[in-house]
C-alpha positions in Angstrom: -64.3 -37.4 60.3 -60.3 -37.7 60.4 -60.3 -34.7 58.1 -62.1 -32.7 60.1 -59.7 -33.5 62.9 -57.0 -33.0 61.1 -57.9 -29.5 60.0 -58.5 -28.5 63.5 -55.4 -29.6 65.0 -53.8 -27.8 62.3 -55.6 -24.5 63.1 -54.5 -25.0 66.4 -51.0 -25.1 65.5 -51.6 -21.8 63.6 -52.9 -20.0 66.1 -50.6 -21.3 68.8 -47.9 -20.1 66.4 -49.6 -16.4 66.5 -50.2 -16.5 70.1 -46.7 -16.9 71.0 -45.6 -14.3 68.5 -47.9 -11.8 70.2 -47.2 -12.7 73.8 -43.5 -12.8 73.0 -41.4 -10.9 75.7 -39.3 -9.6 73.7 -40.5 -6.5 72.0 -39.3 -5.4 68.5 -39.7 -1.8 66.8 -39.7 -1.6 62.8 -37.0 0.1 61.2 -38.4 2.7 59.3 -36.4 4.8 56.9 -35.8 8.8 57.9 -36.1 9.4 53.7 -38.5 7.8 52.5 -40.7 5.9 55.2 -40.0 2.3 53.7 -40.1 -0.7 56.4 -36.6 -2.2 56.8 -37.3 -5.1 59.2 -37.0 -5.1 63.0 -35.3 -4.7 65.6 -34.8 -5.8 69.3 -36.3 -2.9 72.1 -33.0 -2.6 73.2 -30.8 -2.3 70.5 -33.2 0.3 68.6 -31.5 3.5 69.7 -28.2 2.3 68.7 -28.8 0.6 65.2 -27.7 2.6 61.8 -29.1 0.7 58.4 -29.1 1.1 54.9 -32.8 1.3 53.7 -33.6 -1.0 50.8 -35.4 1.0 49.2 -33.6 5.0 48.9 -29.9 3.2 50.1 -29.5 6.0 52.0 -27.8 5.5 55.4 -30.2 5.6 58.6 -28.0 6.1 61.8 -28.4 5.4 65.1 -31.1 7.7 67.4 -28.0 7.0 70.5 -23.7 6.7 70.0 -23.0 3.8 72.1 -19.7 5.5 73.0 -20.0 9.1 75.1 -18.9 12.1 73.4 -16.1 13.5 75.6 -17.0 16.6 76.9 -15.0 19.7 76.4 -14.0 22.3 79.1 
């Protein structure tokens, strides 16, 4: 009978472990590689746009989708 308990509180632990993964407010996008479409980890919703990596995979540079810092404009 203490087995059985034990197993279940365990399960629980599991699943409470998934649950806040899901409902976890902060929202992360994979970082995919523009070459070869390899998974490089992830990255915080707000940083996204303005993250460059090196894929794992190709090693080729992925840069940002954004420049953090405006491109002057010319008159």
């Amino acid at each position: 009978m203490k087995k059985e308990f034990e197993s279940v509180s365990s399960k629980r632990s599991s699943i409470d472990s998934v649950v806040k993964y899901v409902l976890n407010e902060e929202k992360r996008n994979a970082l995919i590689c523009k070459h070869c479409k390899w998974h490089n980890g992830l990255a915080l919703e707000e940083e996204f746009p303005f993250i460059s990596f090196r894929c794992g995979r190709c090693f080729k540079m992925n840069g940002p989708a954004r420049c953090m810092i405006p491109q002057p404009t010319t008159k």
